[in-house]
N, C-alpha and C positions, 0 to 999 in steps of 0.2 A: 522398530516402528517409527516414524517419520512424523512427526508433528501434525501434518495434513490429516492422516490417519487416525491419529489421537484426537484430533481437536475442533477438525473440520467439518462439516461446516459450522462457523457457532456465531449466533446471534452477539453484534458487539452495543446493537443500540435501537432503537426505533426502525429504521431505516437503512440498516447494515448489519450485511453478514459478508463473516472471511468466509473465504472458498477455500484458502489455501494458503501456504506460505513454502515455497519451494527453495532448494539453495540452487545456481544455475555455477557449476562447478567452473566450467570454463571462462564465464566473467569475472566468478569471485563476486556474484551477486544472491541477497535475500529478497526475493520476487514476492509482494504479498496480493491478493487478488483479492478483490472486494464486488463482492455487488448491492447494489442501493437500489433499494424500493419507495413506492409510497411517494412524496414530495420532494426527498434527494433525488430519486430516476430524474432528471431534467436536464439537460445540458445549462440551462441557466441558473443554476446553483453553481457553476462553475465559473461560468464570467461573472456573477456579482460579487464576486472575493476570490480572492491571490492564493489559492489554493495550494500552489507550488509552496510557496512563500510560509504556510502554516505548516507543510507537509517537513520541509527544510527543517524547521523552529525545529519542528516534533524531534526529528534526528539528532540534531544540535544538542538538543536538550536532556535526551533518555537517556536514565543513567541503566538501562534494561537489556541496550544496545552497546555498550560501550566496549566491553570488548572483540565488539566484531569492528568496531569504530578504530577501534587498537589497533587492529588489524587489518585496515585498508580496507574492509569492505564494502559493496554499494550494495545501495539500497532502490528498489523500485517499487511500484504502488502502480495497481492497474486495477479501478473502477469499471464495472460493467453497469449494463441496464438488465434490469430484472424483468421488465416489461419486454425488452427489444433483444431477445437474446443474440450474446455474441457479440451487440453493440457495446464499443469503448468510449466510457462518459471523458473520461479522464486516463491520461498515462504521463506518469516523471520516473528519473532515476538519478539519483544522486549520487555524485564519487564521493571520493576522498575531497579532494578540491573543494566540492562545494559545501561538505561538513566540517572540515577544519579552521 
């Protein structure tokens, strides 16, 4: 059973729930999907902070990830709108590159 399965969908905050966290075999990537309600659904909670730039930190810094860090993995994050289904508020993926 697949973490998605086990876990998903789960409430991470006010205004956030994971949908999902998929492996995408042929990238060698952890795909996480989010959707934001409430007053994150906005596109501009996006331009007023460096979003990427926290999301990065977050990777940099978890020691939760690390051994997939070890092992070359990327990482992606894909923000939806809970109001506008389907719409993508937000989308990054980070290599190896940008986390070492």
């Amino acid at each position: 059973m697949s973490y998605t399965e086990k876990k998903c969908p789960a409430k991470l905050g006010e205004n956030t729930t994971i949908d999902s966290l998929i492996f995408e075999r042929e990238s060698h990537t952890l795909h996480y999907y989010y959707t934001l309600t409430g007053n994150a659904d906005n596109m501009g909670v996006f331009s007023s902070v460096d979003i990427r730039k926290i999301l990065l930190d977050e990777v940099k810094n978890s020691t939760s990830i690390k051994a997939y860090k070890d092992n070359g993995y990327n990482f992606a994050y894909t923000y939806l709108s809970g109001k506008d289904k389907g719409k993508v508020l937000f989308n990054a993926t980070f290599t190896e590159k940008d986390y070492k």
